[in-house]
C-alpha positions in Angstrom: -19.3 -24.6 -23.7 -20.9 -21.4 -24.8 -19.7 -18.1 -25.3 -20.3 -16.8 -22.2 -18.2 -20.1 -20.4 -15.6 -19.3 -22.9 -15.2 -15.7 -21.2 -14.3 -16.9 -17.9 -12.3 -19.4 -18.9 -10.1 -17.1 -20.6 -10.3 -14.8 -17.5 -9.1 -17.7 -15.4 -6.0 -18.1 -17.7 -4.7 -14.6 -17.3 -5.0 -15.2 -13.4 -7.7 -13.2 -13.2 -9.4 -13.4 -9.7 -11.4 -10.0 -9.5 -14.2 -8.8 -11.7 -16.1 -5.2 -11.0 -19.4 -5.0 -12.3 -23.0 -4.2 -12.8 -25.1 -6.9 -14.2 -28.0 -6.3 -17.1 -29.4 -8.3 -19.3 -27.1 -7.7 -22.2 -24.5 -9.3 -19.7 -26.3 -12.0 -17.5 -24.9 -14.8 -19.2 -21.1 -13.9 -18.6 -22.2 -13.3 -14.7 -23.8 -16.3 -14.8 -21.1 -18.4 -16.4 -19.0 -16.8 -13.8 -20.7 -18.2 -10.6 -18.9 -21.7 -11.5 -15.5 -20.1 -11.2 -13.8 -19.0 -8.2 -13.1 -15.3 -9.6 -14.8 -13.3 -6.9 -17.7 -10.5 -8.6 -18.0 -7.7 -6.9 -21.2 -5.4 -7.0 -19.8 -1.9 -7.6 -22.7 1.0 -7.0 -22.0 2.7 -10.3 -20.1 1.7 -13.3 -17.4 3.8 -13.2 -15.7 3.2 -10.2 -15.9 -0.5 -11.5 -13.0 0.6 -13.8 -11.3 2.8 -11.1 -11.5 0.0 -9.0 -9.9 -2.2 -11.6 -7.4 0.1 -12.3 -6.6 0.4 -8.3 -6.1 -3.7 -8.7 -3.7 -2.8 -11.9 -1.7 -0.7 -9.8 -1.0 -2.6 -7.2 -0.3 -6.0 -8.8 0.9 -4.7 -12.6 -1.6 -6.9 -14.5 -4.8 -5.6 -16.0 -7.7 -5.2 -13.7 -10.9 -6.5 -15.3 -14.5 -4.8 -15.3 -17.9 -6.0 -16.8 -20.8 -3.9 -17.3 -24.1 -4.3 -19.0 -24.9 -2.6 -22.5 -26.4 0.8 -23.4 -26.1 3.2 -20.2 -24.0 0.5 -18.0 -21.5 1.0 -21.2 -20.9 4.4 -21.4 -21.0 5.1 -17.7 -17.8 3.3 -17.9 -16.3 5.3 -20.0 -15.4 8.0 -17.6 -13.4 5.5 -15.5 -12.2 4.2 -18.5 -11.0 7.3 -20.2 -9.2 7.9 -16.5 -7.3 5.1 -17.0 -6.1 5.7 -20.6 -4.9 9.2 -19.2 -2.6 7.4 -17.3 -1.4 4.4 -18.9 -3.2 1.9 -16.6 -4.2 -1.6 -18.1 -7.9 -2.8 -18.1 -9.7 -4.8 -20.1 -13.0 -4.0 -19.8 -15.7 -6.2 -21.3 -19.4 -4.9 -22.0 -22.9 -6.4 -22.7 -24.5 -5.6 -26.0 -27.4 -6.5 -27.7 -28.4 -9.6 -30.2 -26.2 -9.0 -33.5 -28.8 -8.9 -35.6 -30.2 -5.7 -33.8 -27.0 -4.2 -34.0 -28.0 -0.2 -35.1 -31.5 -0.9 -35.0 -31.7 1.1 -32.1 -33.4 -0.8 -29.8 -33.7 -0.6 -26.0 -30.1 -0.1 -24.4 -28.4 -0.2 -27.4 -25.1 2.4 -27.9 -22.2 2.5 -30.1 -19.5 1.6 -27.2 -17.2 0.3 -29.5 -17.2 3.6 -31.3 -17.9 5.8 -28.4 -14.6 4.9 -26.7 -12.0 5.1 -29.6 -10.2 8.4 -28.1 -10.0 6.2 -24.6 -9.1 3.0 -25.6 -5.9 1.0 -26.8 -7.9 -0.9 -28.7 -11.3 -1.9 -28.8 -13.2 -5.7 -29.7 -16.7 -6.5 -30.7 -16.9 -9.7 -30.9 -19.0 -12.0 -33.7 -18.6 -15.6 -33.3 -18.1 -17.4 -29.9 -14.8 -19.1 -31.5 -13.2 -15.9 -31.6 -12.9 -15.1 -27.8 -9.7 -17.1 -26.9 -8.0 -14.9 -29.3 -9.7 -11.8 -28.8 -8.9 -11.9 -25.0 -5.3 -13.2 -25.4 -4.8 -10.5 -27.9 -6.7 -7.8 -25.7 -5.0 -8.9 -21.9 -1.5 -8.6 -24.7 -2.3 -5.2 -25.8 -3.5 -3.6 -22.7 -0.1 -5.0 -20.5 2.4 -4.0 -22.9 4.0 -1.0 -24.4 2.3 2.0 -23.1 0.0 0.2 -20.9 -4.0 1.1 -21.1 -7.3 0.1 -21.3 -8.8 -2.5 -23.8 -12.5 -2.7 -24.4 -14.6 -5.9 -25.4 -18.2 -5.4 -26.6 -19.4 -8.7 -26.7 -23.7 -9.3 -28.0 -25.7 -11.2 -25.9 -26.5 -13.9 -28.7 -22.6 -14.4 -28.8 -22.2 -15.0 -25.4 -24.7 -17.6 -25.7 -23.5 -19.3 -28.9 -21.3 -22.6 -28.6 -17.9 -22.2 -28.5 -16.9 -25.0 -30.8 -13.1 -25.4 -30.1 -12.0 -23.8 -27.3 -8.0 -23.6 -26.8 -6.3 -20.8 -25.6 -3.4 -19.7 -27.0 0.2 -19.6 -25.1 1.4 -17.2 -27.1 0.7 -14.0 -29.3 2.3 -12.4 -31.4 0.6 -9.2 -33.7 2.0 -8.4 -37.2 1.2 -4.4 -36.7 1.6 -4.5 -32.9 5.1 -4.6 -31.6 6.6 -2.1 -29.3 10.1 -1.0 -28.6 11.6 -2.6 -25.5 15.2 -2.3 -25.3 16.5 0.8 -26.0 18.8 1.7 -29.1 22.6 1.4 -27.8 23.7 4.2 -30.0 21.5 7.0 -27.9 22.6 5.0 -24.4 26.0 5.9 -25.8 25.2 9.6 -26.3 23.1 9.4 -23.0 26.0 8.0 -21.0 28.5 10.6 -23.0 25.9 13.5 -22.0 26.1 12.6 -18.1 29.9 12.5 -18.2 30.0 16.5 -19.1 27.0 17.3 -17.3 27.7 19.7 -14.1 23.9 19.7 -12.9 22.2 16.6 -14.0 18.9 15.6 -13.2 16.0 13.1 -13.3 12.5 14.2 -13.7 10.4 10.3 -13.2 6.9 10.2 -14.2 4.2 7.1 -14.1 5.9 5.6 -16.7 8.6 4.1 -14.4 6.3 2.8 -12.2 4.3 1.2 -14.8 7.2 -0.6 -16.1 8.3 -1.6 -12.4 11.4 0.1 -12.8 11.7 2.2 -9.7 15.0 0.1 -8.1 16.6 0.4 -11.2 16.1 4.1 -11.7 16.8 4.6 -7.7 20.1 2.5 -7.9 21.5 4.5 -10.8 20.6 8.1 -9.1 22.5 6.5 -6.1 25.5 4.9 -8.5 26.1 8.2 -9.8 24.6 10.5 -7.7 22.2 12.1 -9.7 19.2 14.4 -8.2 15.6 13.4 -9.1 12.1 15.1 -9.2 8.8 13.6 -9.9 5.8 14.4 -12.0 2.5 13.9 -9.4 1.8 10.1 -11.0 6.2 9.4 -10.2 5.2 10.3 -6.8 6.8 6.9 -4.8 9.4 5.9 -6.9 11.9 7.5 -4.8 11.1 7.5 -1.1 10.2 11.4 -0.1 12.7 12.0 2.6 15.6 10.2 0.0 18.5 12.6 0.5 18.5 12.4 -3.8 14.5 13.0 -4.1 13.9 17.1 -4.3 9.9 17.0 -4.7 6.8 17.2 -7.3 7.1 19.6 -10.0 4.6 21.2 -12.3 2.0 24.4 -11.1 1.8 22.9 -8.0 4.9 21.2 -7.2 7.7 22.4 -5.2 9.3 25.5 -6.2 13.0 24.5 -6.2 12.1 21.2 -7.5 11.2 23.5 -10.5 13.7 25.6 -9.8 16.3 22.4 -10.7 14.3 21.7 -13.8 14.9 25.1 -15.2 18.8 25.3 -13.9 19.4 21.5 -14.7 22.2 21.1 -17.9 20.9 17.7 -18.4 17.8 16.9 -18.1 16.7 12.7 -18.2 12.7 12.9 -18.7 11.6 9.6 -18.2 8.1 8.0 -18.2 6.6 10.9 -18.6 4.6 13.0 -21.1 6.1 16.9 -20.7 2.5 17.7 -20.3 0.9 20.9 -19.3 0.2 20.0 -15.7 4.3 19.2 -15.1 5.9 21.6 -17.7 3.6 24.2 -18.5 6.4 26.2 -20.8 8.0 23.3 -22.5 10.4 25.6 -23.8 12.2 26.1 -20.5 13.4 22.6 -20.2 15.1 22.5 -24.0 16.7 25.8 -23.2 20.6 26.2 -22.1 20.4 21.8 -21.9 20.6 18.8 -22.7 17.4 17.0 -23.3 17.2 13.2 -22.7 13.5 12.1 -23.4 12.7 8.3 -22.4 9.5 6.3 -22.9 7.8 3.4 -23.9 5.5 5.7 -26.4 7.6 7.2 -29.6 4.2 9.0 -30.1 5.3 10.9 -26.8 9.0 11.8 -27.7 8.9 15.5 -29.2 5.1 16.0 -29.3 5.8 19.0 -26.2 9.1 19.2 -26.5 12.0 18.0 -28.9 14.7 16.1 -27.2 18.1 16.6 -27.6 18.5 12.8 -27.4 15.2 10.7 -28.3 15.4 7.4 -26.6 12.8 4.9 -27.2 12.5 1.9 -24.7 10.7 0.1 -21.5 12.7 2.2 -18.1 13.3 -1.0 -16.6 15.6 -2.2 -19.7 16.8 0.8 -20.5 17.9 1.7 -17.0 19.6 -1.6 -16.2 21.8 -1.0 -19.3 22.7 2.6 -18.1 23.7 0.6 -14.6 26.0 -1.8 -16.4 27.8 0.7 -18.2 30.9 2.1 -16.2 31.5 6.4 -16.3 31.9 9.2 -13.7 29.6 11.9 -13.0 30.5 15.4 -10.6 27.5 17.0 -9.6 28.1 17.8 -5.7 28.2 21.0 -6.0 24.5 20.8 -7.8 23.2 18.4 -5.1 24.6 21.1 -2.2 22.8 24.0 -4.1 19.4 22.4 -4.6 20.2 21.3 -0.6 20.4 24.5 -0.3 17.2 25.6 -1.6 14.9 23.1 -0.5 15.5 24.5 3.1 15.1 28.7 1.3 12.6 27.8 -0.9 10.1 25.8 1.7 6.8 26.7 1.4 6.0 28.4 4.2 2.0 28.6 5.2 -0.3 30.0 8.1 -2.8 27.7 9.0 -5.9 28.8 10.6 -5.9 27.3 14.2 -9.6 27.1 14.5 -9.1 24.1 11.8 -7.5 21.6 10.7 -4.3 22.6 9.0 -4.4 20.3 6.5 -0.2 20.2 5.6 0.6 19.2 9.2 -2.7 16.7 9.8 -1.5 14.7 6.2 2.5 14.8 7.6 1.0 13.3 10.4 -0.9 10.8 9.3 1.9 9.7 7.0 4.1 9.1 9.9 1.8 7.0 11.3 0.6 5.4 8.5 2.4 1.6 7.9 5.7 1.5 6.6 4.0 0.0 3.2 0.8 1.6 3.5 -0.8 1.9 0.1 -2.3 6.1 0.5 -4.8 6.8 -2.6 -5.6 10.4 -3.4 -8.5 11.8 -5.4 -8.6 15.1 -6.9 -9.0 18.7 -5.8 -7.6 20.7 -3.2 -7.1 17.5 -1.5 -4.8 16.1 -3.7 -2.3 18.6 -4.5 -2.0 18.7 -0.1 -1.5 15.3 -0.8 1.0 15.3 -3.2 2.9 18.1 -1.2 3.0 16.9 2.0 2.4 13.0 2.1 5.7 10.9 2.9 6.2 8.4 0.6 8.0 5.6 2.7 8.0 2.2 0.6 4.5 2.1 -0.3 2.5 3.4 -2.7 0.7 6.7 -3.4 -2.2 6.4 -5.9 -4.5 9.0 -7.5 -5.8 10.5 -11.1 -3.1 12.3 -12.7 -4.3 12.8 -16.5 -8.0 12.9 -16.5 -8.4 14.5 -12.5 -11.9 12.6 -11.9 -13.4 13.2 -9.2 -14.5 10.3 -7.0 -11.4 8.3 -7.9 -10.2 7.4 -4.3 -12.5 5.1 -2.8 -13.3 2.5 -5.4 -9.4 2.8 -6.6 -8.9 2.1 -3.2 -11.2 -0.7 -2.6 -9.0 -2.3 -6.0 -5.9 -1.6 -4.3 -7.2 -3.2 -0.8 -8.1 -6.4 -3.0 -5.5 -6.7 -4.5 -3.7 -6.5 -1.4 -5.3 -7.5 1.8 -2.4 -7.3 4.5 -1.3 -3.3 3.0 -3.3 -0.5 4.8 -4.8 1.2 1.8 -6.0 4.8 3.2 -8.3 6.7 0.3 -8.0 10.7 1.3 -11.0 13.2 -0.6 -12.6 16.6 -0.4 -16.1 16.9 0.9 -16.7 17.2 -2.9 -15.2 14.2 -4.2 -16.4 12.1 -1.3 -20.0 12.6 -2.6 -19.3 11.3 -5.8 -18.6 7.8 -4.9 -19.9 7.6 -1.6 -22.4 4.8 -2.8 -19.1 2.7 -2.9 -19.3 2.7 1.2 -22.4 0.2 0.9 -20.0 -1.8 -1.7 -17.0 -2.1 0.8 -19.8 -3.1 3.7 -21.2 -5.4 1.4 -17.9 -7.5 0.6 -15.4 -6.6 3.6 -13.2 -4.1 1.8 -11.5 -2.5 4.9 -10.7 0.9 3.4 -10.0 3.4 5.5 -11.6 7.1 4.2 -10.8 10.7 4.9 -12.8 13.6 4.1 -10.8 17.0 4.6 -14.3 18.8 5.0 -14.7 23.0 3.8 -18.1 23.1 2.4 -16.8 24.3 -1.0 -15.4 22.6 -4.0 -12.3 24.0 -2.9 -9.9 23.9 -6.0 -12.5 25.5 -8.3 -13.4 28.2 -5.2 -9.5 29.2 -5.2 -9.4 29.6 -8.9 -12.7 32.1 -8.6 -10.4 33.5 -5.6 -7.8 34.7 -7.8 -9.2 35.0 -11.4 -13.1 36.6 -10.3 -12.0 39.0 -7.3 -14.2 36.0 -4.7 -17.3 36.0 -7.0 -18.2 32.4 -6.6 -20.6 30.8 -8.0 -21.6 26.9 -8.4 -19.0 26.0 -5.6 -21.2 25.9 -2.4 -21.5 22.4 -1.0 -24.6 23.3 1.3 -27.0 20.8 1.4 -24.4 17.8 2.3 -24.8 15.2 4.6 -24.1 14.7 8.1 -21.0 12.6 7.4 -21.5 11.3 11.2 -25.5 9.9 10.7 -24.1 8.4 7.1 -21.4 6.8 8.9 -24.4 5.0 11.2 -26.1 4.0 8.0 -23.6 2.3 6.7 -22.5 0.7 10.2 -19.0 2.3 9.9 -17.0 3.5 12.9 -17.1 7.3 12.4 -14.3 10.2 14.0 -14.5 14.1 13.6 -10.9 16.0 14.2 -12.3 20.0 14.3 -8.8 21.6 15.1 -4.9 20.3 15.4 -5.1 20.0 19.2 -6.0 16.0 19.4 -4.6 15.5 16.1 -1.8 12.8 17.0 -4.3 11.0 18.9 -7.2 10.9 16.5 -5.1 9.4 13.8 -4.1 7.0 16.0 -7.0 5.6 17.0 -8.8 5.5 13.0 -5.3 3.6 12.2 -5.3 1.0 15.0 -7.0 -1.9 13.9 -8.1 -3.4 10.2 -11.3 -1.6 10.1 -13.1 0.6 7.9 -13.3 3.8 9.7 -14.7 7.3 8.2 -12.8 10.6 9.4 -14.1 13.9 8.9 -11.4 16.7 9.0 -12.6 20.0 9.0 -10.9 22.3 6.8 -11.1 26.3 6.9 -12.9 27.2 3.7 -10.8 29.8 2.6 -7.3 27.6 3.2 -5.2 27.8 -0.1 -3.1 25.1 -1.8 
């Protein structure tokens, strides 16, 4: 067995069954080891959708999604998808190609630092010396990037290691890291005061980030805002864990969340943060939520708790455990009179807009299509003007609703959504992008007709890159510049190309009926919405 073997065997331990990839030299013997297993490979266009595409198979399965690229530019093309998945907590291990040891700084053809070049991204990061090594390293690195706060895990493994016998393979059942051991079950003292907290509180509330999702938590978190009847807002990555028409569930917060779901942030007496980082995008004055309340911070990460805002009551833990404790434990809360108010202004406080009727109103085309959409449909957004109508007006039944919260890349939907389609063949995964983002990954439609990925893609069409042209809007008085999309393709002809059914909606009047029919069967089908170019999130 040789290094490369070695690889895949430990690849087929973790249950791996999906690699993403680009092949070079630097990694040709791991691909070819890898044609003697049954983990399917699967050509991505460019390397980093093969880590968004990983991390779409993370998400939906809760194990780390795999990626393998080649060294020099294959490796830090990654990076970007990598550095999107350490923004939000999402477990790969991603292994790279490098050249012969020996050469190592010599810099010779296709030769870069990875190892180094990802340290602010990364968990934790391998390069890997002797063949005998890899059972460990990959236990340890498939360990790290699955528990705690979850994230990505890089291997950089040279060429002549993956061709030098493995000597005495065996990997180990278990692992267990002297300087690596994070906080599960949270510290009955501060459930104590948490519980203690609730049983004064008059307008308690819930703010649920990624976090719970990551640590499967949502029924746990769900059943104790039903036990007790406590209200509950998201962050955009929380979006899912409650359902969106939940009687309990009052919206997204942040900029450009709903405003009484902020407005019960700011008029909350107890606040429970939980999975979530009290970063700028969800709580741009941090102050706000420590004034006039009780803070309750939550999370896997100690690192997190206080670095934007000190908690009354730090409490440092996994959701899931820390959330079936606070179920076991027997007290009574009174907040009706807070749920009728916030009742109250969800209906005054509705956004109200005035769509353009010569387009597609984008608000009422996404309610739609959410409606139609399978009861465990799997909806993955990507980032723009696109997603934050996503994130406002998607309904969340009990599936999933996928998109890139920390980092905001661009091109994110379609290869996350190809990973999430893997990973779950009988879900209807439906990836939803700007004209703008579309273009950065739309080499992925070759990858998808290539290996029968049956994503199905939306492109809310305005010939701008809409979220930077509303910025310019408002800040520059409507001097744009850099934001013109002329010069795109005819969506309709590329459809052709790549021998995918293709629809056009140009205004709400045949709406209903064009979602229907790109829903109705199993296919891949492209639809082109097209948006008024001056519409404002």
């Amino acid at each position: 067995m040789i290094g490369a073997d070695a690889i895949v065997k430990c690849l087929e331990a973790e249950g791996v069954t999906t690699v993403f990839g680009y092949p070079g030299v630097a990694i040709c013997p791991f691909y070819n080891s890898i044609l003697a297993s049954d983990i399917r490979t699967i050509l991505i266009r460019t390397e980093q959708n093969a880590a968004h595409a990983a991390s779409g198979v993370a998400r939906m399965t809760g194990r780390p999604g795999v990626c393998a690229v080649t060294s020099g530019p294959g490796a830090t093309n990654v990076i970007t998808g990598i550095a999107t998945a350490f923004a939000d907590s999402i477990p790969l291990v991603c292994i790279t190609g490098q050249v012969n040891s020996e050469l190592l700084g010599s810099d010779v053809f296709q030769e870069a630092d990875i190892t180094g070049a990802v340290e602010s991204f990364v968990k934790y990061s391998y390069l890997v010396k002797d063949a005998d090594d890899i059972p460990r390293v990959f236990k340890e690195a498939f360990h790290i990037a699955n528990t705690g706060r979850k994230g990505p895990v890089l291997i950089d493994v040279p060429i002549d290691v993956q061709n030098a016998v493995c000597n005495k393979f065996k990997y180990p059942e278990e692992i267990s890291l002297r300087t690596y051991k994070p906080t599960v079950k949270g510290n009955a003292v501060q459930i104590k005061k948490v519980i203690k907290s609730l049983e004064r509180a008059k307008r308690p509330l819930i703010c649920a980030g990624g976090g719970v999702l990551l640590a499967d938590a949502q029924e746990q978190l769900r059943a104790f805002a039903e036990k007790h009847q406590i209200p509950v807002v998201s962050t955009m990555m929380g979006i899912g864990i409650m359902p969106t028409r939940h009687p309990l569930y009052f919206g997204m917060v942040g900029n450009n969340g709903k405003p009484y779901a902020n407005r019960a942030m700011n008029e909350s007496d107890l606040l429970i943060m939980v999975g979530a980082r009290v970063a700028d995008r969800a709580v741009n004055q941090p102050d706000l939520i420590t004034r006039n309340k009780v803070l309750v911070h939550i999370d896997v990460d100690p690192a997190e708790i206080g670095k934007n805002a000190g908690p009354t009551i730090p409490l440092v833990g996994d959701a899931k455990y820390i959330f079936e404790d606070l179920l076991a434990e027997t007290f009574e809360t009174d907040s009706a009179e807070w749920i009728k108010d916030l009742e109250s202004a969800r209906v005054t406080m509705a956004v109200k807009r005035s769509p353009n009727p010569a387009y597609v109103d984008p608000a009422a085309f996404i309610e739609m299509l959410s409606e139609q959409m399978q009861d465990n449909a799997v909806y993955v957004a990507d980032v723009g003007q696109n997603q934050i109508w996503s994130c406002a007006y998607h309904i969340v039944k009990n599936g999933k609703f996928l998109t890139s919260g920390g980092m905001g890349t661009m091109g994110y939907s379609i290869p996350a959504a190809m990973g999430a389609k893997l990973a779950a063949m009988d879900r209807q995964v439906v990836a939803v992008c700007g004209d703008g983002s579309f273009q950065m990954s739309m080499m992925e439609l070759a990858t998808m007709r290539q290996h029968n990925i049956p994503v199905k893609i939306i492109v809310l069409k305005n010939n701008y890159l809409g979220m930077v042209r509303q910025y310019q809007h408002f800040t520059y008085k409507d001097n744009y510049s850099v934001v013109d999309l002329s010069g795109s393709p005819d969506l309709e002809k590329l459809s052709a190309a790549y021998d995918l059914p293709f629809l056009r909606l140009e205004n709400m009047d045949k709406a209903q009926e064009t979602i229907a029919a790109f829903l109705k069967d199993d296919r891949s089908v492209l639809l082109e919405c097209l948006i008024d170019p001056m519409d404002l999130v």
